[in-house]
C-alpha positions in Angstrom: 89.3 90.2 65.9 89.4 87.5 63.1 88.8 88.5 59.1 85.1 87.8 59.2 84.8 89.8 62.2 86.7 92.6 61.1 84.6 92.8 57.7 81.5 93.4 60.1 83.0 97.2 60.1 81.8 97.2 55.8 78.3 95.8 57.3 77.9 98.5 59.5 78.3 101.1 56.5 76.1 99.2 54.4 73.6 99.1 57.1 73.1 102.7 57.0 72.8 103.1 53.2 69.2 101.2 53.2 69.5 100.7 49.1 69.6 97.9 46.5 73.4 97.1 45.8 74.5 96.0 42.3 77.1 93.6 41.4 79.9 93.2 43.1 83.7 94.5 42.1 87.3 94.9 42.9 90.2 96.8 42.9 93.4 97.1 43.9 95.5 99.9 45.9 98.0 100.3 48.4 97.0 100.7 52.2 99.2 100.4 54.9 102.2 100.3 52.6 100.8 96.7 51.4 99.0 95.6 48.1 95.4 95.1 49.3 92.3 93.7 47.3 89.4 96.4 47.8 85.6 95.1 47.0 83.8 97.3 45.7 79.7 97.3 45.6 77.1 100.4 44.5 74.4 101.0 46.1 71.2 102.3 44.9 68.4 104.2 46.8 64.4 104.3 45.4 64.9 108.1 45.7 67.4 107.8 43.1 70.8 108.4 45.3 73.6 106.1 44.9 76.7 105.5 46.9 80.1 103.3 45.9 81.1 101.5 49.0 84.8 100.0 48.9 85.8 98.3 52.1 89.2 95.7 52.7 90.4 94.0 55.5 94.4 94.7 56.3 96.3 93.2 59.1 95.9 94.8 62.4 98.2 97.8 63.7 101.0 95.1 65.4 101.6 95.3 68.9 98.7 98.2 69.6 96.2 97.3 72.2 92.4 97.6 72.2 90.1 98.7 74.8 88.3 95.8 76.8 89.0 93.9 73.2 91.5 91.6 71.9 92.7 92.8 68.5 93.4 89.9 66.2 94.9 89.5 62.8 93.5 91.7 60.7 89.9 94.2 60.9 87.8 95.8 58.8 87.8 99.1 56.7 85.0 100.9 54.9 84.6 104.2 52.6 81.1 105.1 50.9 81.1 107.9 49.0 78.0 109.3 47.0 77.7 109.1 43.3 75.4 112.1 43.3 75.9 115.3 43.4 75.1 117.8 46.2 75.0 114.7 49.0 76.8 117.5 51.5 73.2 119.5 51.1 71.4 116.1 52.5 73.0 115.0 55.4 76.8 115.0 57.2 79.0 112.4 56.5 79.5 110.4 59.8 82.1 107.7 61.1 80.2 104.2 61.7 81.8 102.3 65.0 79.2 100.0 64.5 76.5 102.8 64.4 77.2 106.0 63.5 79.1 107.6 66.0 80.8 111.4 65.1 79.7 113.5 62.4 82.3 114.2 59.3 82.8 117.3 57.5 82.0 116.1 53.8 79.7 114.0 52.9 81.3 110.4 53.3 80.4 107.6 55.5 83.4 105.9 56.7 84.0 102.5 59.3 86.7 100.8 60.8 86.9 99.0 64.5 87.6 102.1 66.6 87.2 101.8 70.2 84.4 104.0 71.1 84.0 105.8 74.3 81.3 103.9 76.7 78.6 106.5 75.3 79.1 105.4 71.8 78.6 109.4 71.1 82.8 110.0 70.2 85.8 108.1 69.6 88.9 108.5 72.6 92.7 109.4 71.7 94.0 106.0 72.1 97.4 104.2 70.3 94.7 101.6 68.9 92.2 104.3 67.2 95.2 106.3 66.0 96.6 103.3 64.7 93.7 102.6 61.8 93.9 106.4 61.0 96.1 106.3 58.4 94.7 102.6 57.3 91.5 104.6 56.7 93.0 107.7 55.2 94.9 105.4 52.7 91.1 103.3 51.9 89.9 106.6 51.2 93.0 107.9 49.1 92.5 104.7 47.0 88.8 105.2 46.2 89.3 109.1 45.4 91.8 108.2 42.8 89.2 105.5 41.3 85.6 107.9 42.0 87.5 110.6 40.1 88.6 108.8 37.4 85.2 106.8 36.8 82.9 109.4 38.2 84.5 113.2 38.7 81.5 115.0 38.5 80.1 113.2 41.9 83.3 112.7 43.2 84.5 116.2 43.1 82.9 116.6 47.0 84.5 114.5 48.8 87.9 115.8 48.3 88.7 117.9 51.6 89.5 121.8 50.9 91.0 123.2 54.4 87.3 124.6 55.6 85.9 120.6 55.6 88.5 120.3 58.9 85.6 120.8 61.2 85.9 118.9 64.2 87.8 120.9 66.8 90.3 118.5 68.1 91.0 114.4 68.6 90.9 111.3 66.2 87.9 112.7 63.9 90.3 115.9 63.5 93.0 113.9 62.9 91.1 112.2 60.1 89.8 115.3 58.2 93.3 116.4 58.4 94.7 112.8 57.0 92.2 113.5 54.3 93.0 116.7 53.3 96.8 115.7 53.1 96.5 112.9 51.1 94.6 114.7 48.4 97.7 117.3 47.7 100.2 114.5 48.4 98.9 111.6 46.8 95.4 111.9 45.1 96.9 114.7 43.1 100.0 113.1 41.9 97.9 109.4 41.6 94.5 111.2 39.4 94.2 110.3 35.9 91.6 112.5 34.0 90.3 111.5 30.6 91.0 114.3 27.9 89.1 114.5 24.4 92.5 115.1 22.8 95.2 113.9 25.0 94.0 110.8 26.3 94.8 110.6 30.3 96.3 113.6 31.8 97.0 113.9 35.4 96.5 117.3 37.3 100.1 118.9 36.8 99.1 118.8 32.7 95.6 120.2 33.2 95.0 124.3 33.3 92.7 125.6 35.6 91.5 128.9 34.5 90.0 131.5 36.6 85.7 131.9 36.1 86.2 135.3 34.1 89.4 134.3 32.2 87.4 131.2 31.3 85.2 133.9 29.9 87.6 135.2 28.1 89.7 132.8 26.8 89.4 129.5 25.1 89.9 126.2 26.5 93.1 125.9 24.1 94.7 129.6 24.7 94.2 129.0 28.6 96.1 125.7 28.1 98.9 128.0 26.4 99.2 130.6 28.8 99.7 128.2 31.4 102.2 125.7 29.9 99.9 123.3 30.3 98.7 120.3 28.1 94.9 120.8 28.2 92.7 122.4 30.5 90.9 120.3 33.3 87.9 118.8 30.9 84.3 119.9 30.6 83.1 116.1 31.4 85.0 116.0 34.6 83.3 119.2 36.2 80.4 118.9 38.8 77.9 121.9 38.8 78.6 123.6 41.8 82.1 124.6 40.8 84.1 122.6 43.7 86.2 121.0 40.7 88.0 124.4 40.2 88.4 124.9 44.5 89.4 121.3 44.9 92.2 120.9 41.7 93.9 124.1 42.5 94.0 123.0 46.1 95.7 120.3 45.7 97.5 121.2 43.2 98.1 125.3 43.6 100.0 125.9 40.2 97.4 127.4 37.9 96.1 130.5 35.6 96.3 133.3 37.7 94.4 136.2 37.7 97.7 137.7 36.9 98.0 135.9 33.6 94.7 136.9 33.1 95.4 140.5 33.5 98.9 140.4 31.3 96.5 138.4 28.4 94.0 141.2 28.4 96.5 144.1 28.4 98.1 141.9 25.4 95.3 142.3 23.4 94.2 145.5 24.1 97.8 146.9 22.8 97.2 144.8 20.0 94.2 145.5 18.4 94.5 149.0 16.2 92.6 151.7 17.4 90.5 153.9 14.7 92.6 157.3 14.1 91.4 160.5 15.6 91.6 162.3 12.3 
């Protein structure tokens, strides 16, 4: 497979987001455990949905065979993820094998040259498929870390809590499962939110309050109780509330209902009560 043949795999993606795409862009980011340029395009549909699609080209998994293909030097890797919120509500995400093959369980559409099984309907266990696993889990790492920073509110879906591992078993399990360790291992530790106050805090500096201790506290005596710089900001939190499920999971230190207990019982002891007499 030659490097025009592998960037087919970013056509295929493209394909199946039938939109306008803007200018193009490019970023940098480690995949593979090598420095790789990732172009970057958004798409925009006339129903007002729009998707940033990332895709690189790295150097083919050495000495891993293909199926009835010769691998060459390098092939093709692709991520879309949506830049609107409530895309899981629309349709599954899916894995493109030059059509959409197997269905995802959040709402991305991601490509690379697997070798499908002859009914094009599932991907096998081979050495070459598990091979661009983690090439694809690291493309997707890369463009979480970006989305976030650049676009939270959207982006906030597409990080994996444990119930998004839906397929029962082989590669596409595999995948879900890549994802959902890279966002506690490295999207965590990689995320740079913008603060009003601060500047750019990653998560171990932001507080993530409880709904009812947000309630009760404010944003600055949350950020106390929990030892914390700031709490996660305002700007950076998408409707639906998967901002507070998502940073605690991949990053399980926060205000506990505990603190928020012990803060409570605090005040109550401290405010006088009116005498009796």
């Amino acid at each position: 497979m030659t490097a025009e043949r592998g960037g087919s795999t970013a056509a295929d993606v493209e394909r199946a987001i039938r939109a306008e795409w803007g200018e193009p862009d490019a970023c940098e980011a480690v995949v593979g455990g090598r420095e790789t340029v990732i172009d970057v395009r958004t798409a925009r549909s006339s129903g007002g949905m729009s998707w940033q699609v990332s895709r690189a080209t790295v150097p083919s998994p050495p000495d891993v065979p293909r199926i009835r293909k010769a691998a060459g030097e390098s092939t093709g890797l692709a991520v879309a993820i949506p830049r609107h919120e409530g895309a899981g509500d629309e349709a599954a995400g899916q894995v493109h094998v030059g059509l959409p093959v197997t269905e995802l369980g959040l709402p991305l559409q991601v490509g690379a040259q697997f070798d499908p099984n002859p009914s094009r309907q599932h991907f096998n266990d081979t050495p070459w498929n598990q091979a661009l696993l983690p090439l694809l889990a690291d493309l997707w790492a890369a463009v979480m870390v970006r989305q976030l920073r650049l676009d939270p509110t959207a982006a906030w879906q597409c990080l994996p809590l444990p119930h998004d591992v839906q397929s029962p078993k082989g590669p596409v399990r595999d995948l879900e499962q890549r994802f959902l360790a890279l966002a506690r291992a490295r999207v965590s530790n990689e995320l740079r939110l913008r603060t009003p106050l601060h500047g750019d805090l990653g998560l171990a500096d932001l507080a993530v309050g409880d709904e009812a201790l947000s309630r009760a506290l404010s944003e600055a005596e949350i950020a106390q109780v929990a030892g914390r710089t700031a709490v996660l900001p305002p700007a950076a939190r998408d409707a639906d509330g998967r901002w507070r499920r998502s940073a605690v999971a991949a990053n399980p230190r926060r205000v506990t209902g505990d603190w928020q207990m012990h803060v409570r019982c605090g005040r109550r002891k401290a405010t006088p009560r009116p005498s009796s007499s």
